[in-house]
Biopython code that builds the backbone (N, CA, C, O; Angstrom):
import numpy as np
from Bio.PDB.StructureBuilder import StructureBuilder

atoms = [
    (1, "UNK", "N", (4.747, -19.613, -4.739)),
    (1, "UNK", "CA", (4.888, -18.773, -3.568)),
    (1, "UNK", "C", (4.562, -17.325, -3.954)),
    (1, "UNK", "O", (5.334, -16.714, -4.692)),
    (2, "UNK", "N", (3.345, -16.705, -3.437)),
    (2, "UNK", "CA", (3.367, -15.469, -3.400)),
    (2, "UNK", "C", (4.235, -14.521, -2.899)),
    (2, "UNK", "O", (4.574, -14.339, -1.730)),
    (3, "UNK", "N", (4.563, -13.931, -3.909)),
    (3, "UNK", "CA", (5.281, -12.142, -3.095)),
    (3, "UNK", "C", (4.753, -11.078, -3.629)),
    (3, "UNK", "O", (4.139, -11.015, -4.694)),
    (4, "UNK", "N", (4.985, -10.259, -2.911)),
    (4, "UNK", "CA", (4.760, -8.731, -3.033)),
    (4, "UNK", "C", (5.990, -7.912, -2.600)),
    (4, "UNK", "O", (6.548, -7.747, -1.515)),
    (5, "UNK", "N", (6.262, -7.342, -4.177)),
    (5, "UNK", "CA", (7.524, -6.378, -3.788)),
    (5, "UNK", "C", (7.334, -4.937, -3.627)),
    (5, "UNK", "O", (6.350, -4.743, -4.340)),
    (6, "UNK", "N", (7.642, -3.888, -3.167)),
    (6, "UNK", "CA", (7.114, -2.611, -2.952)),
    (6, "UNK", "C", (8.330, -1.885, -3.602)),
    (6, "UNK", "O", (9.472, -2.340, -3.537)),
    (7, "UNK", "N", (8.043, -0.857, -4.159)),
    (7, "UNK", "CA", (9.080, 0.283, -4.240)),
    (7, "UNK", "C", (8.341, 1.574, -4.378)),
    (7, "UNK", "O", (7.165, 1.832, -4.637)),
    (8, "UNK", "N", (9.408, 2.315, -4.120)),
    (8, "UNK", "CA", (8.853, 3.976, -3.892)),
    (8, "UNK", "C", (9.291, 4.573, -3.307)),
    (8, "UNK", "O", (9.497, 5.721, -3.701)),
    (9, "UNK", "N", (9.763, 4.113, -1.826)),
    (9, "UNK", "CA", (9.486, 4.907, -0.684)),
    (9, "UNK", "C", (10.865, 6.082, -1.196)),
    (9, "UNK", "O", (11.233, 6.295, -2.352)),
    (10, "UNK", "N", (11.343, 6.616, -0.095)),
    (10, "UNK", "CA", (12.595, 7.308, 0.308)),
    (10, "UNK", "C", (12.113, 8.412, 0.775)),
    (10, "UNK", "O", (10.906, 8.642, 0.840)),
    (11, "UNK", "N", (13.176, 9.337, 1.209)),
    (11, "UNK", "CA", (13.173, 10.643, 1.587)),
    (11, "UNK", "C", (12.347, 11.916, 0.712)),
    (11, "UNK", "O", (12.592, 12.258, -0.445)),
    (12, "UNK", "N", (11.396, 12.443, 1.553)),
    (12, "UNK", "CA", (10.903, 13.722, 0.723)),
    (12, "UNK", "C", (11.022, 14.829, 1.491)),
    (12, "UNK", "O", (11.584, 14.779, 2.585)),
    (13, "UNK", "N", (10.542, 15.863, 1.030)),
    (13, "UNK", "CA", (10.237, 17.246, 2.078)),
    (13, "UNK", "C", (9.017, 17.448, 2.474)),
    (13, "UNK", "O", (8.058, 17.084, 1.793)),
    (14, "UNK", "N", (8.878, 18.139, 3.786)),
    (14, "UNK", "CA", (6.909, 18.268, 3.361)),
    (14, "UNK", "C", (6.362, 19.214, 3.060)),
    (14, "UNK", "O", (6.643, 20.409, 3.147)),
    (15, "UNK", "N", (5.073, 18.370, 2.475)),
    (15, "UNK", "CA", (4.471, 19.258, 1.572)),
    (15, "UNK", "C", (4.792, 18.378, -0.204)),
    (15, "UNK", "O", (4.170, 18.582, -1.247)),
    (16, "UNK", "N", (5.644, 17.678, -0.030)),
    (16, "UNK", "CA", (6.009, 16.670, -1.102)),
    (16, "UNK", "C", (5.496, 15.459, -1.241)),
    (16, "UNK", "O", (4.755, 14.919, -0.419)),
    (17, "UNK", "N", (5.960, 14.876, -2.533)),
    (17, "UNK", "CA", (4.957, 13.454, -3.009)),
    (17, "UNK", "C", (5.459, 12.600, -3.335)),
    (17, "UNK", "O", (6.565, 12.775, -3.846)),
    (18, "UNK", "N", (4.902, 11.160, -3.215)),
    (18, "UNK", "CA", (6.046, 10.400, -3.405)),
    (18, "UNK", "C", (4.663, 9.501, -4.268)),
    (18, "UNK", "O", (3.485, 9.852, -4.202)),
    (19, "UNK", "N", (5.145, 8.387, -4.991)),
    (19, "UNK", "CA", (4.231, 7.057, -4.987)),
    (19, "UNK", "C", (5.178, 5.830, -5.308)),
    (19, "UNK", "O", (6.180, 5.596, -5.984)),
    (20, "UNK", "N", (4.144, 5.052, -4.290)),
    (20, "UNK", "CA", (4.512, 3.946, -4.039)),
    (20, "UNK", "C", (3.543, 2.727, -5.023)),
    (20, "UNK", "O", (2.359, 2.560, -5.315)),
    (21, "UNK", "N", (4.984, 1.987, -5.317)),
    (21, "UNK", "CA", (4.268, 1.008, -6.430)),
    (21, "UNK", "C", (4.304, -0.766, -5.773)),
    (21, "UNK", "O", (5.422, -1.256, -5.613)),
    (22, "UNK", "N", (3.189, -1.538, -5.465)),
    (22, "UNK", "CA", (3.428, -2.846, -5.081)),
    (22, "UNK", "C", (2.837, -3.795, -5.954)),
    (22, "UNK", "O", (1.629, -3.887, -6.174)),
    (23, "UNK", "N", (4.124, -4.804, -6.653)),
    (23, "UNK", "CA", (3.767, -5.954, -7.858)),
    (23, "UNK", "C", (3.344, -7.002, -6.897)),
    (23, "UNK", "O", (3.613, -6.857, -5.705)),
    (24, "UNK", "N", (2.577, -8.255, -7.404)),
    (24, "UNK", "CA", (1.925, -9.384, -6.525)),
    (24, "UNK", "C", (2.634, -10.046, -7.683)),
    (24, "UNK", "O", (2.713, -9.476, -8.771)),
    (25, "UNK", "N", (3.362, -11.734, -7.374)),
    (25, "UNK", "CA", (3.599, -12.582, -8.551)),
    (25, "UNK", "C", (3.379, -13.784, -7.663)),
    (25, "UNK", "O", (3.358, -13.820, -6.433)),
    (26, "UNK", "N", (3.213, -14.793, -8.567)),
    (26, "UNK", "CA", (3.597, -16.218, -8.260)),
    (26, "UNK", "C", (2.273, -16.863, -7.292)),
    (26, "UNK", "O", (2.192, -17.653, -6.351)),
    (27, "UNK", "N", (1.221, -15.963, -8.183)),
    (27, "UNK", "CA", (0.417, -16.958, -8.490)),
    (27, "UNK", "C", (-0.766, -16.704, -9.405)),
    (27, "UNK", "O", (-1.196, -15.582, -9.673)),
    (28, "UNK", "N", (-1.309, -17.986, -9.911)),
    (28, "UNK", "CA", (-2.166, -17.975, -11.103)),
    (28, "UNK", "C", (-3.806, -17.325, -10.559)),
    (28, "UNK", "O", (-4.682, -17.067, -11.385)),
    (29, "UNK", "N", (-3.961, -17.174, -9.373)),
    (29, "UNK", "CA", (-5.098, -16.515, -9.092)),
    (29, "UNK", "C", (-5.427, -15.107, -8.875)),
    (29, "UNK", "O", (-4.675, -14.444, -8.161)),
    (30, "UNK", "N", (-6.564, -14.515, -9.457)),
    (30, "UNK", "CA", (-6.580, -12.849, -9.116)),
    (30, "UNK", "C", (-6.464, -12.686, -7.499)),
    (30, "UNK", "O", (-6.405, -13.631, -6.712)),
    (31, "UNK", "N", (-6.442, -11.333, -7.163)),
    (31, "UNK", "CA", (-6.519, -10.809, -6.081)),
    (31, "UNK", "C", (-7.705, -10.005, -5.723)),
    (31, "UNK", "O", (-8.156, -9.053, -6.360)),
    (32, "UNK", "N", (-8.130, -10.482, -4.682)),
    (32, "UNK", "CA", (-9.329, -9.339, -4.353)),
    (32, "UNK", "C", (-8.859, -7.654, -3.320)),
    (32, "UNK", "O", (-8.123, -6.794, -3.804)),
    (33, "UNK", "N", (-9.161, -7.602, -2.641)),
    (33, "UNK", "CA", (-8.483, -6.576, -1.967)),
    (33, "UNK", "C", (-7.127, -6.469, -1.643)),
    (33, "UNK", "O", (-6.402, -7.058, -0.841)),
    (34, "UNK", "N", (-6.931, -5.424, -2.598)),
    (34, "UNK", "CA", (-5.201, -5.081, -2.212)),
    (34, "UNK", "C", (-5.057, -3.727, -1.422)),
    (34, "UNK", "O", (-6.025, -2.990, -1.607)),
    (35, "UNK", "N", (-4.007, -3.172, -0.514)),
    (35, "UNK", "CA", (-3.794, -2.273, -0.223)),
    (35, "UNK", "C", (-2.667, -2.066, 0.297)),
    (35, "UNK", "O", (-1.717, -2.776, -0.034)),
    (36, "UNK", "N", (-2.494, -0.862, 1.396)),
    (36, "UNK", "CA", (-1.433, -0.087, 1.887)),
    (36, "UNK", "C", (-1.869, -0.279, 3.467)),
    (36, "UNK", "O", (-3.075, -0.287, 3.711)),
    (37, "UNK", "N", (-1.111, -0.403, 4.335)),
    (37, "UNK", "CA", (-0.817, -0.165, 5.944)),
    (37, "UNK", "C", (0.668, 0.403, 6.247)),
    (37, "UNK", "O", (1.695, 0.098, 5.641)),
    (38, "UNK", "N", (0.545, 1.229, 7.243)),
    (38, "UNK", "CA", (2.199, 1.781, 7.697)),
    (38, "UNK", "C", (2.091, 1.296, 9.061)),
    (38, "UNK", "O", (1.131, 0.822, 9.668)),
    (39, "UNK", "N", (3.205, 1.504, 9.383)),
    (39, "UNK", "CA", (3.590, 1.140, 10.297)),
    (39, "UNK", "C", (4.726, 2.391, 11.155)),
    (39, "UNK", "O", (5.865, 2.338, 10.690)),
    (40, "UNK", "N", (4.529, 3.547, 12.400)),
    (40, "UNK", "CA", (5.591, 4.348, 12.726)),
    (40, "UNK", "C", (6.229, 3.723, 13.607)),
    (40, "UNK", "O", (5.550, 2.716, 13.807)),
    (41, "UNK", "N", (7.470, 3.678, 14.524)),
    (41, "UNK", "CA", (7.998, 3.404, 15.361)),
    (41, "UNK", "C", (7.379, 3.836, 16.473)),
    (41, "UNK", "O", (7.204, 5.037, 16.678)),
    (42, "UNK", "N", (6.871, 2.618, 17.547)),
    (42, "UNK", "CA", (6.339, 2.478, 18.502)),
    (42, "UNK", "C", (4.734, 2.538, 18.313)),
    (42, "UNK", "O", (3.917, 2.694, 19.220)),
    (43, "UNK", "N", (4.580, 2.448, 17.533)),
    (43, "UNK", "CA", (3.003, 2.403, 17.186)),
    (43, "UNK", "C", (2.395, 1.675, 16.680)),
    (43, "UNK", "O", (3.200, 1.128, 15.926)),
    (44, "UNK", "N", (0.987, 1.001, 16.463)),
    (44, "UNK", "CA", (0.317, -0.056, 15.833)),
    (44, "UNK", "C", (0.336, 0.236, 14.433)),
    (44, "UNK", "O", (0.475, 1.361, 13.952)),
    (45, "UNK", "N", (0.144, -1.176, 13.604)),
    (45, "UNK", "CA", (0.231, -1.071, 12.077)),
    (45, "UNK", "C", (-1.657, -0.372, 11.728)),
    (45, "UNK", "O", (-2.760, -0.813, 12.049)),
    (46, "UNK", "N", (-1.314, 0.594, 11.116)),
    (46, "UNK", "CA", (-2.662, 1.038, 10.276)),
    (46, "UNK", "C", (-2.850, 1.057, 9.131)),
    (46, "UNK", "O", (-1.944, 1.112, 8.299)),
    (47, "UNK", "N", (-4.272, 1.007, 8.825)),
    (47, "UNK", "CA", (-4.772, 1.183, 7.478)),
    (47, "UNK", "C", (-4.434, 2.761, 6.989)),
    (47, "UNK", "O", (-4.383, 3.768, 7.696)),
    (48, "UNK", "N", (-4.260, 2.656, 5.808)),
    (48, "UNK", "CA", (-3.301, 3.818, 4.873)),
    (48, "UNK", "C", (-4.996, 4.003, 3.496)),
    (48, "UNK", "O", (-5.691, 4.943, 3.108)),
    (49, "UNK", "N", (-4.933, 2.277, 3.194)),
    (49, "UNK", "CA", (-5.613, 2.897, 1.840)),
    (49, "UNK", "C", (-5.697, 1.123, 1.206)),
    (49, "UNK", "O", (-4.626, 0.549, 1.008)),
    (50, "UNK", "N", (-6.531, 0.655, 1.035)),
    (50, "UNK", "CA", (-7.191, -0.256, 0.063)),
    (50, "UNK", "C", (-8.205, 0.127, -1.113)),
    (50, "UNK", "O", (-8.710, 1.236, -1.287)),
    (51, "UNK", "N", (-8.430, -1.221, -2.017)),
    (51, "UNK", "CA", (-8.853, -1.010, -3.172)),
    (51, "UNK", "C", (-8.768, -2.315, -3.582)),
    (51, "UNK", "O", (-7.765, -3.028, -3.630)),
    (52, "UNK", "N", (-10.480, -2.700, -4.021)),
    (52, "UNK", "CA", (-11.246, -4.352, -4.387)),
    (52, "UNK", "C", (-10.618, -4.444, -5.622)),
    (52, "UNK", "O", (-9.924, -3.480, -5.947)),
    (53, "UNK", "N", (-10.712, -5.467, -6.450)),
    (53, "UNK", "CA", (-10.462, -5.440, -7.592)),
    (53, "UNK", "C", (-11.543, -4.989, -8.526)),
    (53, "UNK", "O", (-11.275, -4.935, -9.726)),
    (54, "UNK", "N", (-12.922, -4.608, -8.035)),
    (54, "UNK", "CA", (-13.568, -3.933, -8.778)),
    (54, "UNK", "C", (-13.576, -2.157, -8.786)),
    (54, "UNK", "O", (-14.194, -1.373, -9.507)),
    (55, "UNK", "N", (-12.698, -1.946, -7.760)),
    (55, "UNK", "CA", (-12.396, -0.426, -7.999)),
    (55, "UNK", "C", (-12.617, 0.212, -6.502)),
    (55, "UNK", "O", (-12.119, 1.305, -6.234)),
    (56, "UNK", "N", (-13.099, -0.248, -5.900)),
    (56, "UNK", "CA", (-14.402, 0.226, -4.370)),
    (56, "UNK", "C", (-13.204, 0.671, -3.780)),
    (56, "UNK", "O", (-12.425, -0.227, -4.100)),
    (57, "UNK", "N", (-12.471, 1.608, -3.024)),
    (57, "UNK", "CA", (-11.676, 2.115, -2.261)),
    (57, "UNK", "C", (-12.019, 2.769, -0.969)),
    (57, "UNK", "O", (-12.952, 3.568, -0.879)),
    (58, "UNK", "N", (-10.998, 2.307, 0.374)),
    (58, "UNK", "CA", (-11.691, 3.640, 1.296)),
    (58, "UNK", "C", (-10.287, 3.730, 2.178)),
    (58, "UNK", "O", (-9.520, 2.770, 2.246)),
    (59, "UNK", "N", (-10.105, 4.656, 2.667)),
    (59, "UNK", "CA", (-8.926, 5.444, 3.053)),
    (59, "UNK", "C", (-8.742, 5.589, 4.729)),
    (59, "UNK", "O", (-9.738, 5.744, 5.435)),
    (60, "UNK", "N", (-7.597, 5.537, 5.211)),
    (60, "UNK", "CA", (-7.431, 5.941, 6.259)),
    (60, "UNK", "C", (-7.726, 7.399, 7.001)),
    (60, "UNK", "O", (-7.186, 8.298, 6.358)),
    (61, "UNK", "N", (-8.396, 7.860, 8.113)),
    (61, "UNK", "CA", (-8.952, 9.193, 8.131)),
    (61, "UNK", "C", (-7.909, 9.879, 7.754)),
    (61, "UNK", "O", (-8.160, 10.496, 6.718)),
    (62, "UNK", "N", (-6.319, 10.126, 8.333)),
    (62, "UNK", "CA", (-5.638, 10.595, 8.324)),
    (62, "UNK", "C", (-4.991, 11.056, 7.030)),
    (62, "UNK", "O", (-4.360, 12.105, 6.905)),
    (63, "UNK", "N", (-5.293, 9.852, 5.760)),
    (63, "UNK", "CA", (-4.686, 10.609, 4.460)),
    (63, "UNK", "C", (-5.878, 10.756, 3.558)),
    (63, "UNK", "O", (-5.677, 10.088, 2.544)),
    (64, "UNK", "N", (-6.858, 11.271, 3.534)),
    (64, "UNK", "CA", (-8.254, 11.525, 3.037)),
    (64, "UNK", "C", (-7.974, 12.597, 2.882)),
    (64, "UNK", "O", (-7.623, 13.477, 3.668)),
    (65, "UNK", "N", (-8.204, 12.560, 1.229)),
    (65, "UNK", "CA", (-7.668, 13.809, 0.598)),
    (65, "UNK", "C", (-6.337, 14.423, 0.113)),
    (65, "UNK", "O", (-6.088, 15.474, -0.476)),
    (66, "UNK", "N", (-5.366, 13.145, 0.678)),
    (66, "UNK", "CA", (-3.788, 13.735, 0.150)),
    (66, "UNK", "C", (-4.018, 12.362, -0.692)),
    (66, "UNK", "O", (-4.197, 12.508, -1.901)),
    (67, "UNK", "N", (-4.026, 11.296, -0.267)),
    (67, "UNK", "CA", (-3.448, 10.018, -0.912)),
    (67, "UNK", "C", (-4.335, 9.487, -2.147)),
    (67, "UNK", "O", (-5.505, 9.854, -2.256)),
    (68, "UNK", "N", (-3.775, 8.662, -3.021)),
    (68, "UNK", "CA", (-4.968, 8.152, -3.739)),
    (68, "UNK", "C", (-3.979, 6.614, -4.507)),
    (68, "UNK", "O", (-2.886, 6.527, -5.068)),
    (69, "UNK", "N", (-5.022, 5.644, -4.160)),
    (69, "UNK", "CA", (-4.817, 4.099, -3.960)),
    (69, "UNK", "C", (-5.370, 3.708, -5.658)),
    (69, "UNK", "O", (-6.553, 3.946, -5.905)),
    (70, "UNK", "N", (-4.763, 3.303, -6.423)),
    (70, "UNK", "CA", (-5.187, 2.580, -7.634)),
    (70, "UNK", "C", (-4.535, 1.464, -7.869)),
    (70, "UNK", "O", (-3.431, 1.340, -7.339)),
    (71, "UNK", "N", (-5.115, 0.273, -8.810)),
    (71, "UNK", "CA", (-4.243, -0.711, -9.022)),
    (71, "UNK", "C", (-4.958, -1.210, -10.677)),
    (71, "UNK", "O", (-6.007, -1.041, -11.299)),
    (72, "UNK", "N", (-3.578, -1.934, -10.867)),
    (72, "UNK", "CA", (-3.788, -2.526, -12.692)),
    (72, "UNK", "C", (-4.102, -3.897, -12.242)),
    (72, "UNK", "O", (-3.221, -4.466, -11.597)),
    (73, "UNK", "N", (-5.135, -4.484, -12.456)),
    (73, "UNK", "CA", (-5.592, -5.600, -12.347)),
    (73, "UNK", "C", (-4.914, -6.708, -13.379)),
    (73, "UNK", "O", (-5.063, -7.885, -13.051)),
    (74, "UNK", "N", (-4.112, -6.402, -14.715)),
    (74, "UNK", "CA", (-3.728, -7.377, -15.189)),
    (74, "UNK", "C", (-2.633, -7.534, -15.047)),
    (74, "UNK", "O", (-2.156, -8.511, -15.624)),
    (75, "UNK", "N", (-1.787, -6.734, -14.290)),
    (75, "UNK", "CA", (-0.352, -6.562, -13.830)),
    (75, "UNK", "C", (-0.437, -7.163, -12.230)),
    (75, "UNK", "O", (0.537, -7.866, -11.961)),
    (76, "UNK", "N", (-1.267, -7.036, -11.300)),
    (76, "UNK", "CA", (-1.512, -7.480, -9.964)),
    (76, "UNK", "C", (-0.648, -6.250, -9.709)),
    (76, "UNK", "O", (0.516, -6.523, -10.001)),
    (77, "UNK", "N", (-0.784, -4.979, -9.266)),
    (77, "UNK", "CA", (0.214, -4.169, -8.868)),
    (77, "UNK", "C", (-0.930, -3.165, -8.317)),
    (77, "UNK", "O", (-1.969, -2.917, -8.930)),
    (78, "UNK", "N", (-0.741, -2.885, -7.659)),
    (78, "UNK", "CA", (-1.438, -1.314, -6.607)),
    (78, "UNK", "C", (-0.117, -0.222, -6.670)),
    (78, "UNK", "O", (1.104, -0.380, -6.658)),
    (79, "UNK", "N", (-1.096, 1.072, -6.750)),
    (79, "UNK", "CA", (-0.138, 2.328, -6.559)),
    (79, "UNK", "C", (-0.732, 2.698, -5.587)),
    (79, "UNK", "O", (-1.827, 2.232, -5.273)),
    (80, "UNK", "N", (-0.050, 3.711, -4.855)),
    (80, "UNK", "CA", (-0.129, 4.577, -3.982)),
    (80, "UNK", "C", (0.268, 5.991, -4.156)),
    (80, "UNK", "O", (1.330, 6.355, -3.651)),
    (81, "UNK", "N", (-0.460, 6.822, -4.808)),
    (81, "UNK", "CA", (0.270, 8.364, -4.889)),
    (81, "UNK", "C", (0.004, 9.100, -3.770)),
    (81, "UNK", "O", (-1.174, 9.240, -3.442)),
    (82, "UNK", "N", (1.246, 9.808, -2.847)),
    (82, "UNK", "CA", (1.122, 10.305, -1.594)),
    (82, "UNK", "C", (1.405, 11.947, -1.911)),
    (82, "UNK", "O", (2.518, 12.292, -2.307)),
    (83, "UNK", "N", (0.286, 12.965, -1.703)),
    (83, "UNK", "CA", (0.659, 13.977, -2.125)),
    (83, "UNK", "C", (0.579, 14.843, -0.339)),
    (83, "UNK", "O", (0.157, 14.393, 0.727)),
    (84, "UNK", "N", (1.235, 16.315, -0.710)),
    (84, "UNK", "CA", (1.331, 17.360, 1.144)),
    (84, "UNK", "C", (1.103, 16.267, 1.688)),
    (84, "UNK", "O", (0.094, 15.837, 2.246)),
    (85, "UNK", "N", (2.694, 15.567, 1.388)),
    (85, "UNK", "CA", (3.296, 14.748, 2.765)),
    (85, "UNK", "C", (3.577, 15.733, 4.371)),
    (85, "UNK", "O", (3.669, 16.946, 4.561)),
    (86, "UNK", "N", (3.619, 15.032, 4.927)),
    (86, "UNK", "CA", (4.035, 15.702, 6.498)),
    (86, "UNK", "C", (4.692, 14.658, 7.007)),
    (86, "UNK", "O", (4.643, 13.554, 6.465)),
    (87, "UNK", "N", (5.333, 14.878, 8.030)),
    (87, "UNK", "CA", (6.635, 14.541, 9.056)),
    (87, "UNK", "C", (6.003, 13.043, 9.405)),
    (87, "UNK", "O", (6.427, 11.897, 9.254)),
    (88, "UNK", "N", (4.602, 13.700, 10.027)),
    (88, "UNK", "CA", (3.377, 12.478, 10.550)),
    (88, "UNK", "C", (3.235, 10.975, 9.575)),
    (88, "UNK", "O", (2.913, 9.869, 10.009)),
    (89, "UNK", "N", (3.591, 11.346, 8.115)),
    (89, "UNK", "CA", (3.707, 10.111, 7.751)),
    (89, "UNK", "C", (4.445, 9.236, 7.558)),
    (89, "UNK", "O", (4.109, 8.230, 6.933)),
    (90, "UNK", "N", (6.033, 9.484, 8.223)),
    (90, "UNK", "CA", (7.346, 9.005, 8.304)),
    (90, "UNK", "C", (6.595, 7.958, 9.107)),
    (90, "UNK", "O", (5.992, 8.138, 10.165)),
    (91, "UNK", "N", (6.801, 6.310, 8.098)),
    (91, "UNK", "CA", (6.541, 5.291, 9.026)),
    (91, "UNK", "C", (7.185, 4.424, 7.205)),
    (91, "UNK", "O", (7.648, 4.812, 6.133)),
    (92, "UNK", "N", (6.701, 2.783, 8.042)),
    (92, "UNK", "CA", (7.392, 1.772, 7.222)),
    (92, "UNK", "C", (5.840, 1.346, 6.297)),
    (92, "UNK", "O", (4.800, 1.037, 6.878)),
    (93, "UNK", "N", (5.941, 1.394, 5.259)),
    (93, "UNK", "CA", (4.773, 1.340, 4.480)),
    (93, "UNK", "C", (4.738, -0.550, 3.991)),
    (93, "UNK", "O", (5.636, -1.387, 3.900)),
    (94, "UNK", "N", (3.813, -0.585, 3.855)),
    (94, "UNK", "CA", (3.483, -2.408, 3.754)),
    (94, "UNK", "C", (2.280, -2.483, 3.034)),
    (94, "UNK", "O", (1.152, -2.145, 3.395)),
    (95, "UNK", "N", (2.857, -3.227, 1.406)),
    (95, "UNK", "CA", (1.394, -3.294, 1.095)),
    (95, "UNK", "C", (0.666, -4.896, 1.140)),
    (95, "UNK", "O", (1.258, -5.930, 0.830)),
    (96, "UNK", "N", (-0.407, -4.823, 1.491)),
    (96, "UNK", "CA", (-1.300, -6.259, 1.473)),
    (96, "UNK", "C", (-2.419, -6.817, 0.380)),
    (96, "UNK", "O", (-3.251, -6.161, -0.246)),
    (97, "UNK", "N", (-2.192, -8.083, 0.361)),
    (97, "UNK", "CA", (-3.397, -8.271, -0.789)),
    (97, "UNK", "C", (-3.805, -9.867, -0.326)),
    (97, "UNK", "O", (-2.911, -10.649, -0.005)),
    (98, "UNK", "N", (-5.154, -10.246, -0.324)),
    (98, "UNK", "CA", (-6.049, -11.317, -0.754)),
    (98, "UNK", "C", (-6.382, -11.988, -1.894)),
    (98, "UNK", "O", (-6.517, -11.487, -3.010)),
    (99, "UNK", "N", (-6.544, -13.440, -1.508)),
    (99, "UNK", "CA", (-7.173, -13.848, -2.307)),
    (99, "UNK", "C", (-7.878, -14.947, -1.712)),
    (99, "UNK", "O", (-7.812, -14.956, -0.483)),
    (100, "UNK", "N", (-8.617, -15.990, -2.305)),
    (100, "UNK", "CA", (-9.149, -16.619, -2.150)),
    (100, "UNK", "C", (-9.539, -18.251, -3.244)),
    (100, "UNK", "O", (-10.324, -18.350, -4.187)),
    (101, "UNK", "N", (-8.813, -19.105, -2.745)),
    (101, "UNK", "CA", (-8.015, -19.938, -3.468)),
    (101, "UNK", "C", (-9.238, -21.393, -3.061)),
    (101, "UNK", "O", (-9.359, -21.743, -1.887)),
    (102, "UNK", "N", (-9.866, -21.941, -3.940)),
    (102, "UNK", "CA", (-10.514, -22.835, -3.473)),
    (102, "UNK", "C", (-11.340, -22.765, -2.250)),
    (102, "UNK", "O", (-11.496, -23.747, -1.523)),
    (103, "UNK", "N", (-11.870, -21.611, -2.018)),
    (103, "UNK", "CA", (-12.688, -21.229, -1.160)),
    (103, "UNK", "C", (-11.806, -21.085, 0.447)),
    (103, "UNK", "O", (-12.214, -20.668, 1.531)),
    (104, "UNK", "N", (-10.541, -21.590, 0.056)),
    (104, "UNK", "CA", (-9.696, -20.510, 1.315)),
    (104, "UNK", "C", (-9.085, -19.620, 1.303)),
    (104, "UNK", "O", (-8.062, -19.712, 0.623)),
    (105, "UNK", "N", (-9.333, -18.332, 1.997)),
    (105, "UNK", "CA", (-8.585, -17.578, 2.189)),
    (105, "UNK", "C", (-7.412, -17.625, 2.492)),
    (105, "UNK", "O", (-6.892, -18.469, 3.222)),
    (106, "UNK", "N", (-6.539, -16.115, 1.600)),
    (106, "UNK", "CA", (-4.913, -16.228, 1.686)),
    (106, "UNK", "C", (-5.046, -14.594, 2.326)),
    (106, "UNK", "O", (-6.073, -13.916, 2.309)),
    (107, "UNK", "N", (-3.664, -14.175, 2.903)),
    (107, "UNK", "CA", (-3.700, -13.249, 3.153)),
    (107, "UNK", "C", (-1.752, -12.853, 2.876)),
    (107, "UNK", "O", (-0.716, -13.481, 3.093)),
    (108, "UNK", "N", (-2.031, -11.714, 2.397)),
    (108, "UNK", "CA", (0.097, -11.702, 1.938)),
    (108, "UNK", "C", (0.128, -10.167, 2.476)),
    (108, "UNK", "O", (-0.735, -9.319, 2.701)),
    (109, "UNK", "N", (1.684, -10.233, 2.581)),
    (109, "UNK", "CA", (1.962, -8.836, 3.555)),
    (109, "UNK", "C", (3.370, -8.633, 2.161)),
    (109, "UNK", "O", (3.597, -9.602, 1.435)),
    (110, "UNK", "N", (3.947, -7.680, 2.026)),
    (110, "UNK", "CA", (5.496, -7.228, 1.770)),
    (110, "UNK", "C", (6.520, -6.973, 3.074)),
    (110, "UNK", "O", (6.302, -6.960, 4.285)),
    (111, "UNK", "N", (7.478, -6.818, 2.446)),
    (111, "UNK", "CA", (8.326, -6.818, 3.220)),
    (111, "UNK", "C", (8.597, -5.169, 3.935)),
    (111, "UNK", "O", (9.440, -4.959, 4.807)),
    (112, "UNK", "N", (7.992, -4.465, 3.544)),
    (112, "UNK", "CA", (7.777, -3.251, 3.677)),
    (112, "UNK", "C", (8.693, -2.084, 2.947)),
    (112, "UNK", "O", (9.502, -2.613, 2.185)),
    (113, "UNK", "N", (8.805, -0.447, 2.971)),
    (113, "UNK", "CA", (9.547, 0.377, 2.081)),
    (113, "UNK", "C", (9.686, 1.838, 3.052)),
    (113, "UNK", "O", (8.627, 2.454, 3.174)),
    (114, "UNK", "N", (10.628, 2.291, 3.586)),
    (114, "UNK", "CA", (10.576, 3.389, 4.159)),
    (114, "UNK", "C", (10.215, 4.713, 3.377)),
    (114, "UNK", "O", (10.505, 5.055, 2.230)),
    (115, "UNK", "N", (9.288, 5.523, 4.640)),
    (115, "UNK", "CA", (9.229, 6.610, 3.949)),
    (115, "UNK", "C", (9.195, 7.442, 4.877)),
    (115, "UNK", "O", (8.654, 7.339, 5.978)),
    (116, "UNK", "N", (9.956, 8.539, 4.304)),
    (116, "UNK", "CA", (10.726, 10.064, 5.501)),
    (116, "UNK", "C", (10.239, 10.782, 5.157)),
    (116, "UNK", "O", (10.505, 11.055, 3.986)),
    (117, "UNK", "N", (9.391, 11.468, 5.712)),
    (117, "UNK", "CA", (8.778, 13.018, 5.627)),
    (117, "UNK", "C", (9.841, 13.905, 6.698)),
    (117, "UNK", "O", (9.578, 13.787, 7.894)),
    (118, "UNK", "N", (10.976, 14.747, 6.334)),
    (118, "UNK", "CA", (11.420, 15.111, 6.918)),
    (118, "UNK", "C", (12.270, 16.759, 5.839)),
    (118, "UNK", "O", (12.248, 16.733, 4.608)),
    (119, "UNK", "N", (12.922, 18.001, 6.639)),
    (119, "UNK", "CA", (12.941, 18.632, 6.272)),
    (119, "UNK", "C", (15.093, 19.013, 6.389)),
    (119, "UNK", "O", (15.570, 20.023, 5.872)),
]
sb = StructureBuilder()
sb.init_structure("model")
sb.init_model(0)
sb.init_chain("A")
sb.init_seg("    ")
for serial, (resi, resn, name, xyz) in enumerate(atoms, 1):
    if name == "N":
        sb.init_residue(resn, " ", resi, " ")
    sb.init_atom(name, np.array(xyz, "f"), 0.0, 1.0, " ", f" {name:<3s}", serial, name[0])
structure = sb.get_structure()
């Protein structure tokens, strides 16, 4: 059974940084695209920030230029470093990853990690 656990989140100030770390276990296959989506109250889930397992990354308009998405491929783990946070990014962060298992696609979510941009 795949999981993905997240940690990181909590309370910052803005203008502050946080990063968020998500492990993948429990299973013997790599992952191809892993990433980040948030989620604010009352609003649709968005893209934040992905990254292939060959490195290829592309970003949500909104954190282009604060955020930056990396991951250790022999650990299965993606980071997320969130730098001049704002209020705007107080939402529930969720990271996702693929794979592709005998020529079917998998798709895994976390359980998600709050994060407060607040003053």
């Amino acid at each position: 059974q795949v999981q993905l656990v997240e940690s990181g989140g909590g309370l910052v100030q803005p203008g502050g940084s946080l990063r968020l770390s998500c492990a993948a276990s429990g299973s013997a296959f790599s992952f191809n695209t892993m990433g980040w989506y948030r989620q604010a109250p009352g609003e649709q889930r968005e893209l934040v920030a992905r990254i292939t397992s060959g490195g290829r990354t592309n970003y949500g308009d909104s954190v282009k230029g604060r955020f930056t998405i990396s991951r250790d491929n022999a650990k299965n783990t993606v980071y997320l470093q969130m730098n001049s946070l704002t209020p705007e990014d107080t939402a529930v962060y969720y990271c996702n990853a693929d794979q592709i298992v005998g020529f079917i696609p998998y798709n895994y979510w976390g359980q998600g990690t709050q994060v407060t941009v607040s003053s």
